[in-house]
N, C-alpha and C positions, 0 to 999 in steps of 0.2 A: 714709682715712675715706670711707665711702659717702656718697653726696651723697644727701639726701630731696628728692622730686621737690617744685619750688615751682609754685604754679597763681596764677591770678588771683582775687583776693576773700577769700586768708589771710589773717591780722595776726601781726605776728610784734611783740617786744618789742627794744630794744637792751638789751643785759646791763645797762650801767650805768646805766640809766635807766628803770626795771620800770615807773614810770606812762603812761608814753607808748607809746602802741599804734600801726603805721603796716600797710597794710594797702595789698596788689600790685594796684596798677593795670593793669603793664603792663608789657612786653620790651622790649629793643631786641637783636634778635636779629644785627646789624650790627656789633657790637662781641664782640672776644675777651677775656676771656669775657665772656658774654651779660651783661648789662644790665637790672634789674629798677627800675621806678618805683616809691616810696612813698607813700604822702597819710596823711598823722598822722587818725586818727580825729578829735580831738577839734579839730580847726582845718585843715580842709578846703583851705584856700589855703597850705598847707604841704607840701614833698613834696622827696625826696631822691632823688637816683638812686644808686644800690649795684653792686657786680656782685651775680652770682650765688653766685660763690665765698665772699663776705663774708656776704653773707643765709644762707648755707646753716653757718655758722661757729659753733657754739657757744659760742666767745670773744666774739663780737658781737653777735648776733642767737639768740633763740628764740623760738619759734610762740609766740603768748599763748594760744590755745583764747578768744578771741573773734573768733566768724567773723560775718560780715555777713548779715542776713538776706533 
């Protein structure tokens, strides 16, 4: 499976939970495989760390098409 390049400022959804939007902070390029930070749109003091390989997973994660202005 090609991996889609992930950038800073997407929002992506988790599959089982389509209302909640969380959107790339940020790398941690120090860890294999790399390391992306999340902040939930909608509660800013909320934020998960993921790899890359799971954000990029269509079992888990999909883009919402709500990007940050």
């Amino acid at each position: 499976m090609a991996r889609v390049p992930v950038e800073i400022g997407q929002s992506f959804r988790k599959t089982e939970s389509q209302w909640v939007v969380w959107t790339v902070d940020s790398f941690n390029e120090n860890t294999q495989p790399v390391h992306v930070r999340l902040t939930r749109v909608d509660d800013p003091t909320t934020s998960i760390t993921v790899s890359i390989d799971v954000l990029s997973d269509p079992r888990h994660y999909r883009r919402s098409g709500v990007e940050p202005e």
